[in-house]
C-alpha positions as CSV (number, residue, x, y, z in Angstrom):
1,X,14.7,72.7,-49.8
2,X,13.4,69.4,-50.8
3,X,10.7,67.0,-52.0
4,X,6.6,67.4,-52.9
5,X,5.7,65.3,-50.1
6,X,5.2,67.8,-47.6
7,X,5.9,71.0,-48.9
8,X,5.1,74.4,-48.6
9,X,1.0,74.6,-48.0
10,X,-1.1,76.6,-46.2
11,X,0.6,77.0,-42.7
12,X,-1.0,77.9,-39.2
13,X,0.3,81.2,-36.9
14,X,-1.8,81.7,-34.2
15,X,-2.5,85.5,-32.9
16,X,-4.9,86.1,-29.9
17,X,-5.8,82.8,-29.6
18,X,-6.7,82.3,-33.6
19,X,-5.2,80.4,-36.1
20,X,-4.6,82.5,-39.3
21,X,-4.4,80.9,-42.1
22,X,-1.2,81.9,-44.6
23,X,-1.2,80.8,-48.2
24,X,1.7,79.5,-50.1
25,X,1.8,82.7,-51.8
26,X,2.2,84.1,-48.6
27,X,4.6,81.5,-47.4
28,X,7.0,82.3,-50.7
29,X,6.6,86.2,-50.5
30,X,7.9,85.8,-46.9
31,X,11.1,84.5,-48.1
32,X,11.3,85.5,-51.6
33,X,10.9,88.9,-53.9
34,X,8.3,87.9,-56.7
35,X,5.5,89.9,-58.3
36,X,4.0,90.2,-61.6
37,X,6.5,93.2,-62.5
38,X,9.3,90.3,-61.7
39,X,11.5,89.1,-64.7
40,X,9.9,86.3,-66.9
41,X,12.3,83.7,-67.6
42,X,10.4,81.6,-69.5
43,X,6.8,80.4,-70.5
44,X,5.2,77.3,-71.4
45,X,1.4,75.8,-71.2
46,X,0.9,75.7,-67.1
47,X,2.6,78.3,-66.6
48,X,5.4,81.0,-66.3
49,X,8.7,81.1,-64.6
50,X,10.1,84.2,-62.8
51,X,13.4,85.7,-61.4
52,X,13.7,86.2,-57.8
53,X,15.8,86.8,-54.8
54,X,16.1,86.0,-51.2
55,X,14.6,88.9,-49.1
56,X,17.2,88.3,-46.4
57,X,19.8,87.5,-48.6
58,X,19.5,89.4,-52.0
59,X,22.5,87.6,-53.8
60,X,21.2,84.5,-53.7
61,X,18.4,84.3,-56.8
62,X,16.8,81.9,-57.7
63,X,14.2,81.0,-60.6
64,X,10.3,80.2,-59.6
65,X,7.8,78.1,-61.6
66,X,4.7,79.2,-60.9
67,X,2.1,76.5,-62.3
68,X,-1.6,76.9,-62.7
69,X,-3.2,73.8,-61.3
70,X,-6.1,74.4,-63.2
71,X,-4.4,73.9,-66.7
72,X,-2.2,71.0,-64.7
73,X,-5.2,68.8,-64.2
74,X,-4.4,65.5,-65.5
75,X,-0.6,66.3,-66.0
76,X,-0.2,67.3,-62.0
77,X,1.0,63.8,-61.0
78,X,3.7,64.5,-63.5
79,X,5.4,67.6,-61.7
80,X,5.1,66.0,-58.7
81,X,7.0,62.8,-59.9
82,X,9.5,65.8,-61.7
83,X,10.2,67.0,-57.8
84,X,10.5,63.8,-56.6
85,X,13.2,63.2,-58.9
86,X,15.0,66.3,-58.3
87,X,15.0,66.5,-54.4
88,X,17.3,63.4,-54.5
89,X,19.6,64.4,-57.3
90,X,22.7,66.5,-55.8
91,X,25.1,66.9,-58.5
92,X,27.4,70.3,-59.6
93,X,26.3,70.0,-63.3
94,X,22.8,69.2,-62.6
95,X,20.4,72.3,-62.0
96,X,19.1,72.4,-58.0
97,X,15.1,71.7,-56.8
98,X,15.2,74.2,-53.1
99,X,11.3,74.0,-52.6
100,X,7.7,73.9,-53.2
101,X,4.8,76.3,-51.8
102,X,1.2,74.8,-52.7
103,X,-1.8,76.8,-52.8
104,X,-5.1,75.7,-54.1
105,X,-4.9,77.5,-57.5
106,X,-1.5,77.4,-58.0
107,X,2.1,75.6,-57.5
108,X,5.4,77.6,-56.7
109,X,8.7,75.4,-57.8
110,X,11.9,77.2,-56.3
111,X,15.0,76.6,-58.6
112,X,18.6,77.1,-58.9
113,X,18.9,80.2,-61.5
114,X,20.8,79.5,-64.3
115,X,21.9,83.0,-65.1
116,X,24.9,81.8,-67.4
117,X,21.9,81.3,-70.3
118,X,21.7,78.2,-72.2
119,X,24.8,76.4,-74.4
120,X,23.6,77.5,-77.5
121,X,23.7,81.1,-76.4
122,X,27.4,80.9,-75.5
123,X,28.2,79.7,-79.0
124,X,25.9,82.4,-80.4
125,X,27.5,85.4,-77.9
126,X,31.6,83.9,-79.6
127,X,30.0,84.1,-82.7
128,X,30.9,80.3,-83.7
129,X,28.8,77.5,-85.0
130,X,30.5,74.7,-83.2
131,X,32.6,74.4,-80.2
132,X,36.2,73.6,-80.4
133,X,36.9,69.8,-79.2
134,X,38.9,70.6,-76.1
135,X,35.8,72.7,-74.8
136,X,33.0,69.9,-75.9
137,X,35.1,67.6,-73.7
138,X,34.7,69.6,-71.0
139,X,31.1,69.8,-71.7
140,X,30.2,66.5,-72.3
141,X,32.3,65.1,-69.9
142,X,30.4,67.1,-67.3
143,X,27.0,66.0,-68.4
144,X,28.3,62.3,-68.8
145,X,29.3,62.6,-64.9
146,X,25.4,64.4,-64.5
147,X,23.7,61.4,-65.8
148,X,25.9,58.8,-64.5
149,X,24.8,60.4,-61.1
150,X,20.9,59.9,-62.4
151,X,20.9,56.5,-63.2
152,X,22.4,55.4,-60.5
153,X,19.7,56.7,-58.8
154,X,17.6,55.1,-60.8
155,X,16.7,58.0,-63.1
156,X,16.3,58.4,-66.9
157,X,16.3,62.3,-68.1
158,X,14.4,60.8,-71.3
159,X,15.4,64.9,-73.3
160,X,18.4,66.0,-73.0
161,X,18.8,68.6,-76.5
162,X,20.8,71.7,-75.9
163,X,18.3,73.6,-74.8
164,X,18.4,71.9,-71.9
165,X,21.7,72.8,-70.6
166,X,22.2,76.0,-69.2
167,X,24.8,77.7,-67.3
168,X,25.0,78.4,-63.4
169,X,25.8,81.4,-61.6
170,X,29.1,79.0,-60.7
171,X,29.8,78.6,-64.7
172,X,29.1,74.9,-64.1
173,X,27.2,73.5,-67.2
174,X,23.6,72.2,-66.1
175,X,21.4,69.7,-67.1
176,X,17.9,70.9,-66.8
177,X,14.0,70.2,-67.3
178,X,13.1,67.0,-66.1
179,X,10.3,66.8,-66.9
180,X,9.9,63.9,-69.1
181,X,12.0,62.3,-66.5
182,X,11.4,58.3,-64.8
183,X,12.1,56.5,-62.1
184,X,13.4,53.6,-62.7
185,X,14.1,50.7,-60.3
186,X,16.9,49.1,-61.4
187,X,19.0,49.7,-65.0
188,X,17.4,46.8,-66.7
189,X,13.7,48.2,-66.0
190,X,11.8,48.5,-69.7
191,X,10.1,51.9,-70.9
192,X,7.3,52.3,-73.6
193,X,6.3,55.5,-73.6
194,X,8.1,58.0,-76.9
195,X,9.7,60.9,-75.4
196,X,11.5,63.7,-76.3
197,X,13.0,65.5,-79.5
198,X,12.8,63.4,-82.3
199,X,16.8,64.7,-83.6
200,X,17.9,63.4,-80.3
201,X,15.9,60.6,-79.4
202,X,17.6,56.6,-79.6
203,X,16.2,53.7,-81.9
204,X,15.2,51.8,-79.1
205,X,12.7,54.7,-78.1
206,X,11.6,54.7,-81.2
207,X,11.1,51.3,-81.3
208,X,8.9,51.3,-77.6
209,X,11.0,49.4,-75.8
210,X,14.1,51.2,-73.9
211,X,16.0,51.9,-70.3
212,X,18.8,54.1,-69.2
213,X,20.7,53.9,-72.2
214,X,18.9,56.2,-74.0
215,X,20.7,59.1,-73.1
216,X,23.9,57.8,-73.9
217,X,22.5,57.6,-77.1
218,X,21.5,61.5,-76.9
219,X,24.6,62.8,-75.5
220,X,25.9,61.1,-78.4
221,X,24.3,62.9,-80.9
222,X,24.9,66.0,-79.2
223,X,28.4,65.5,-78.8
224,X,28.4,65.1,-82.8
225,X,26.7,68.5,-82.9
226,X,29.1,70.5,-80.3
227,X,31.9,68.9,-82.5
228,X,30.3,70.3,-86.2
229,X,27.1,71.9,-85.5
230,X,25.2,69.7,-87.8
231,X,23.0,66.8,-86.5
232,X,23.9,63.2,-87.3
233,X,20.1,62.4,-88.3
234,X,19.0,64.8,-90.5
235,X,15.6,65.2,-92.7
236,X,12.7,66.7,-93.6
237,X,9.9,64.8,-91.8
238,X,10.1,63.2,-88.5
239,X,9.4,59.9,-90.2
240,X,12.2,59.9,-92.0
241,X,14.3,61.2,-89.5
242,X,13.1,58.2,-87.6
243,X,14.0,55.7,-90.3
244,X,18.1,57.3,-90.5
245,X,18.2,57.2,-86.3
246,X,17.0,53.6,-86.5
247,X,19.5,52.3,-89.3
248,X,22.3,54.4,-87.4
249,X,24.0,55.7,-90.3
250,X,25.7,58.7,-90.1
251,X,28.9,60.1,-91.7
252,X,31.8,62.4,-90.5
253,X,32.3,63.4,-94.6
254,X,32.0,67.3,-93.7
255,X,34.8,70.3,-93.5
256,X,34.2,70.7,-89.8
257,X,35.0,67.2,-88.7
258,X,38.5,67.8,-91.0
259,X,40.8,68.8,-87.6
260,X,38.6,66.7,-85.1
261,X,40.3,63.8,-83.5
262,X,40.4,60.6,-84.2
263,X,39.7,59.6,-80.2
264,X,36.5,62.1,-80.6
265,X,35.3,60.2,-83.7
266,X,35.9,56.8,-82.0
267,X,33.9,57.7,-78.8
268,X,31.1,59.3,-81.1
269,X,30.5,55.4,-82.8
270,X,30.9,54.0,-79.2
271,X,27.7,56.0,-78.7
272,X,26.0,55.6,-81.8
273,X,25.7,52.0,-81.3
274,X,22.4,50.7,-81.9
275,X,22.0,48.3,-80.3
276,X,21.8,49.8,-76.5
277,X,23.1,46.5,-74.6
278,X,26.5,47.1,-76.9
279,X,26.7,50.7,-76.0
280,X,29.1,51.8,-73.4
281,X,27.4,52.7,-69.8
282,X,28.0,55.7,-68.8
283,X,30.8,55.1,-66.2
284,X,33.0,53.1,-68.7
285,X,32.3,55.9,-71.4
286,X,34.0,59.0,-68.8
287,X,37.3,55.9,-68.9
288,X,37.4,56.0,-72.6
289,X,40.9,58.1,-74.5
290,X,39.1,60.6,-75.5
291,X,38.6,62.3,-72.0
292,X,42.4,61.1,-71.4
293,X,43.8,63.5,-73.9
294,X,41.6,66.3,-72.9
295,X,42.9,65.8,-69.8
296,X,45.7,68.3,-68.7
297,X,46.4,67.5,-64.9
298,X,48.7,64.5,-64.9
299,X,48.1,61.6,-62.2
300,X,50.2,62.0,-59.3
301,X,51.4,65.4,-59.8
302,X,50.7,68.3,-57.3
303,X,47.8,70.0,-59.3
304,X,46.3,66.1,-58.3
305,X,46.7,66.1,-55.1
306,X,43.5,67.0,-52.3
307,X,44.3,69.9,-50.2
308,X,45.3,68.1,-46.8
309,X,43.3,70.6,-45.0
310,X,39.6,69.3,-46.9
311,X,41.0,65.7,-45.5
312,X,41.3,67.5,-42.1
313,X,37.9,68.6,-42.1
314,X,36.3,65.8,-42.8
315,X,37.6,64.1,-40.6
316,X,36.7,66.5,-38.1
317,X,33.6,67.2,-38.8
318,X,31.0,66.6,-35.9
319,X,27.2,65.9,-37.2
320,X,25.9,66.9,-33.9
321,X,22.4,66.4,-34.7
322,X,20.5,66.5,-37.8
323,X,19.5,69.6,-37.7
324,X,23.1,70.9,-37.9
325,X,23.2,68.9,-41.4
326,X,20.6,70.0,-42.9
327,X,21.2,73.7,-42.3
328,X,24.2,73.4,-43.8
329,X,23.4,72.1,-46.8
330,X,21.0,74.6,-47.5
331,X,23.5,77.0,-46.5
332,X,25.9,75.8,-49.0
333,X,23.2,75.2,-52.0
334,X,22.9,79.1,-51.2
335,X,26.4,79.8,-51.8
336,X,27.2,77.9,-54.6
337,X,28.8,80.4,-56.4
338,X,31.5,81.1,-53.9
339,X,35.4,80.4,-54.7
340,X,35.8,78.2,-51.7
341,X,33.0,76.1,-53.3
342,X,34.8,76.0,-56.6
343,X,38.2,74.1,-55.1
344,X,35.7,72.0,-52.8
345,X,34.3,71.1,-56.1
346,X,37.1,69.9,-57.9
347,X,38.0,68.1,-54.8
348,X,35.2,66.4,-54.5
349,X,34.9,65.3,-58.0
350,X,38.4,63.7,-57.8
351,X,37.7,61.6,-54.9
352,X,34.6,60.0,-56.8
353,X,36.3,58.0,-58.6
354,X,33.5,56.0,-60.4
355,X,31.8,59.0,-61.1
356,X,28.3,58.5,-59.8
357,X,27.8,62.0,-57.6
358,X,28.8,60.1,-54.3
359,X,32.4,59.4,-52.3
360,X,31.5,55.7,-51.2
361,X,33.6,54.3,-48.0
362,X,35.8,53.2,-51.0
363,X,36.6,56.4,-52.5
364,X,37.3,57.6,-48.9
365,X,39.7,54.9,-48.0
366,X,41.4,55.4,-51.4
367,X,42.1,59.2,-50.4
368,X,43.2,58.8,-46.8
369,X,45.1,56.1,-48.1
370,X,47.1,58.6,-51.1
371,X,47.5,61.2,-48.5
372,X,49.4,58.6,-47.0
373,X,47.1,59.1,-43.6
374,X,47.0,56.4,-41.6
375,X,43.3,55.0,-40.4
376,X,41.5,52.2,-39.3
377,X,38.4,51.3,-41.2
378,X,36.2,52.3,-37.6
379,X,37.6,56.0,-38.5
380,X,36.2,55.8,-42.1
381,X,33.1,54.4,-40.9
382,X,32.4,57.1,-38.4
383,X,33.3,60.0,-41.1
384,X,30.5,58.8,-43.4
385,X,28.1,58.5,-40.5
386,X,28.9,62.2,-39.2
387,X,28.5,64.0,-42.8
388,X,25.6,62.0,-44.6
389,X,21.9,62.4,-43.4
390,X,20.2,60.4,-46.2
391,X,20.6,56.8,-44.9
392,X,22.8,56.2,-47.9
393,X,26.1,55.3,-46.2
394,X,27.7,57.3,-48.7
395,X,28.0,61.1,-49.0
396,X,26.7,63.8,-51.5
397,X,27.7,66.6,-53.6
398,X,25.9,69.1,-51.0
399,X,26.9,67.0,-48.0
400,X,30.4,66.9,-48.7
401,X,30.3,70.7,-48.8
402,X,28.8,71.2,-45.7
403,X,31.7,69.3,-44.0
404,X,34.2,70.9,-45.8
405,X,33.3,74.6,-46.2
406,X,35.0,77.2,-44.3
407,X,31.6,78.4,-42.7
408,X,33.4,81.8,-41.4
409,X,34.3,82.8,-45.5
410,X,30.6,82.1,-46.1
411,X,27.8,82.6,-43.7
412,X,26.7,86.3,-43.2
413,X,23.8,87.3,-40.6
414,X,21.7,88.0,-43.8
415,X,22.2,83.9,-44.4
416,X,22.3,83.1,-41.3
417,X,18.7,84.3,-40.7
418,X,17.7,83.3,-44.4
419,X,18.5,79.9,-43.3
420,X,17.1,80.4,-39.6
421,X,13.6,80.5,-41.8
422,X,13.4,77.8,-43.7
423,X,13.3,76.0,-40.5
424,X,10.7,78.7,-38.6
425,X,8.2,77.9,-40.9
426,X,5.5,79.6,-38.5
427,X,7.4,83.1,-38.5
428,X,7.3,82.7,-35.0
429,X,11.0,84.0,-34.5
430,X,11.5,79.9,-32.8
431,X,11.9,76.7,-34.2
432,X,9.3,74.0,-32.5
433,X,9.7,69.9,-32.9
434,X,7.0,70.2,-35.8
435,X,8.7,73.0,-37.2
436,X,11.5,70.8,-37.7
437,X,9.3,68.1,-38.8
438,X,8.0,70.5,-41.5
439,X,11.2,71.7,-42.7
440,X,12.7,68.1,-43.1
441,X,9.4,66.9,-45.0
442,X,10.9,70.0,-47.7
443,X,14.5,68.5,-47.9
444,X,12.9,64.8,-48.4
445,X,13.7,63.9,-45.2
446,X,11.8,61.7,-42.6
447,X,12.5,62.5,-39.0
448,X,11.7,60.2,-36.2
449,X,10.3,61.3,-32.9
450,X,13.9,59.6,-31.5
451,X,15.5,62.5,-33.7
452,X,13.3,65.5,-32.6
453,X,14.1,64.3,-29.0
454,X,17.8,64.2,-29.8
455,X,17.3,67.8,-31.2
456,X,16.1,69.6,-29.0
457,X,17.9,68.0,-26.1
458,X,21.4,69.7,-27.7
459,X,19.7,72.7,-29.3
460,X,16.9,73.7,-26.9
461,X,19.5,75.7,-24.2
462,X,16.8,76.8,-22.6
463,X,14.0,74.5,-22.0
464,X,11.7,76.6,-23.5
465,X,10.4,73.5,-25.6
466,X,11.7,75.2,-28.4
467,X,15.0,76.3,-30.7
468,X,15.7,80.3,-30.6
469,X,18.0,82.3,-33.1
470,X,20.5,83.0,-30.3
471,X,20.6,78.8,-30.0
472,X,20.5,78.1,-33.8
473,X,23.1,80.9,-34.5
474,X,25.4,78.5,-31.8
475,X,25.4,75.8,-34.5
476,X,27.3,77.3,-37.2
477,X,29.9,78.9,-34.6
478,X,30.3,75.4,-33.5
479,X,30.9,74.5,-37.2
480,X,33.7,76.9,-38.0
């Protein structure tokens, strides 16, 4: 599951000595239940988006965008830079990019499905107008960990509105639709470009000239509307709205602010600041009181401490090959609503201590060194090496699961073959060096003829040239 850059297109299978030709429709329908009687999801001008399930595996659904290229035309380089984006964003609260199948006509975007709805149904379905503040810390303090994790990646959502957070099948809150989404190459990088909802967009967008810190700005307004239900920047015509964003006035004179904090008020003016270069980054806003008195698990207590047997695991974990990683994340992506993932979750969020979506050789030492484990920095170098396959020297959301999942609780023969697939991209019932090659290109990853060698010298147990199920089945009994 991965990046545009290869992805899905039409793939060879040779029978009787000719090469037949399958489409990415074909490709998808091979590992996917979709067809025009499927659930729509949603609509919009290139296209529709559907409900579907794994074949192998039918618990595990997932949403599919299916674009018309035709309509796409000028606007094509845009989805692409949109997957780009999202094949190397691995955060719990924002939504998952699996894969892409191209055909000529049209363009097949696999998704995590969201089946929780979106936040403004959930207030709709309690029958409120507002949240209550201890449940819009939660929220916001979620989606302020979701976009610290973009930026320092170097991406700006650019439209973040409620009706672009959803719910997961984990009851995670997501960030969703990137599609106005940059790159950007450093935080000081300079946008032109207007983007986005006019309620929620920052004076510094308005004004042509913005970075990063625009969605503080956003997540500030909507932070003021989770609190109230009212927008700070009201009126009638987008002009006008315009002219109240950019003088930054906005009041807290209304019944439903009477019984919200004072620390909420405070961190809502640290956001509508603005000027962007004096409002609070991201990571020093998720330090600021307000998250402090929301927060119910005191420092140093039990409920704080990491389960000594996820520390275990990690350190044990053996990488083996690349291969090995990179089925196990896509087994755990497919599993994200399990229970074990939940704890792994929490676990993983308290040992990332700045809050950017990543346990640095830092945050690592700092845990071993809590659990009162003794290690030499050679150990913690050698952990991060084993678990991460990006080249990052640090390790993701997704990796860290991999390494710290009990695979036996988890894997099933259904996933086990589901994930067997995604690699056997010829539906040859083997996995080849270019199969492999393939299948990385999907996850975003580049793999070096060095690496196939190493592959298939410790997965190939038969010489055959090539990987079979019996072999690939090996690697996740090694892993439990």
């Amino acid at each position: 599951m991965g990046c545009m850059q290869p992805t899905h297109s039409q793939s060879g299978k040779t029978i009787c000595g000719k090469t037949k030709r399958s489409s990415g429709l074909e490709l998808l329908k091979s590992n996917y239940k979709i067809s025009p009687q499927s659930k729509i999801l949603g609509a919009g001008s290139f296209g529709k988006v559907f409900l579907s399930e794994s074949i192998l595996d039918p618990n595990f659904k997932v949403a599919v965008k299916v674009v018309n290229k035709h309509k796409l035309r000028d606007a094509i380089d845009q989805i692409k830079e949109e997957i780009t984006i999202l094949s190397k964003l691995d955060h719990p609260n924002i939504v998952k990019y699996y894969e892409t199948y191209d055909d000529p006509k049209y363009m097949y975007i696999v998704m995590e499905y969201c089946n929780g709805g979106e936040l403004l149904d959930k207030l709709a379905f309690q029958g409120k107008k507002f949240f209550t503040e201890s449940e819009a810390a939660s929220i916001i303090q979620k989606l302020f960990r979701a976009i610290n994790h973009c930026h320092s990646n170097g991406v700006i959502h650019r439209d973040i509105k409620p009706e672009n957070i959803m719910y997961g099948r984990d009851g995670e809150v997501k960030l969703i639709d990137f599609g106005l989404s940059k790159s950007i190459k450093n935080r000081h990088c300079s946008l032109k470009t207007m983007a986005g909802t006019p309620y929620y967009m920052a004076p510094e967008m308005i004004n042509g000239n913005y970075g990063p810190q625009c969605d503080v700005w956003s997540l500030g307004v909507l932070m003021y509307f989770l609190l109230s239900g009212r927008l700070p920047f009201k009126a009638d015509t987008r002009a006008a709205v315009f002219s109240l964003v950019k003088s930054g006035q906005f009041s807290f004179n209304f019944r439903e602010f009477d019984k919200v904090s004072q620390e909420a008020k405070s961190l809502i003016r640290k956001l509508l600041v603005v000027d962007p270069a004096k409002r609070l980054t991201p990571e020093q806003i998720l330090q600021d009181e307000f998250f402090q008195r929301h927060q119910y698990i005191e420092h140093g207590s039990e409920a704080d401490q990491l389960d000594p047997q996820i520390l275990r695991r990690l350190r044990e974990f053996k990488g083996v090959s690349t291969l090995k990683k990179a089925a196990l994340n896509i087994l755990v992506k497919m599993t994200a609503d399990s229970q074990d993932i939940e704890v792994l979750r929490r676990a993983f969020s308290r040992m990332d201590k700045d809050q950017t979506g990543h346990i640095t050789v830092s945050d690592l030492r700092t845990a071993l060194q809590m659990a009162k484990i003794d290690h030499q920095q050679e150990e913690i170098d050698r952990i991060i090496r084993e678990v991460e396959y990006h080249g990052q020297n640090k390790i993701n959301y997704s990796e860290f699961l991999a390494a710290t999942v009990s695979i036996k609780k988890i894997i099933t023969n259904e996933r086990l073959v589901a994930v067997f697939k995604q690699f056997d991209t010829e539906g040859n019932g083997y996995i080849t060096p270019v199969n492999i090659e393939s299948a990385m290109g999907k996850l975003g990853q580049k793999v070096s003829k060095k690496d196939l060698k190493e592959i298939m010298q410790k997965h190939d147990h038969s010489g055959s040239g090539s990987i079979s199920f019996d072999s690939f089945r090996k690697i996740f009994e090694e892993a439990q």
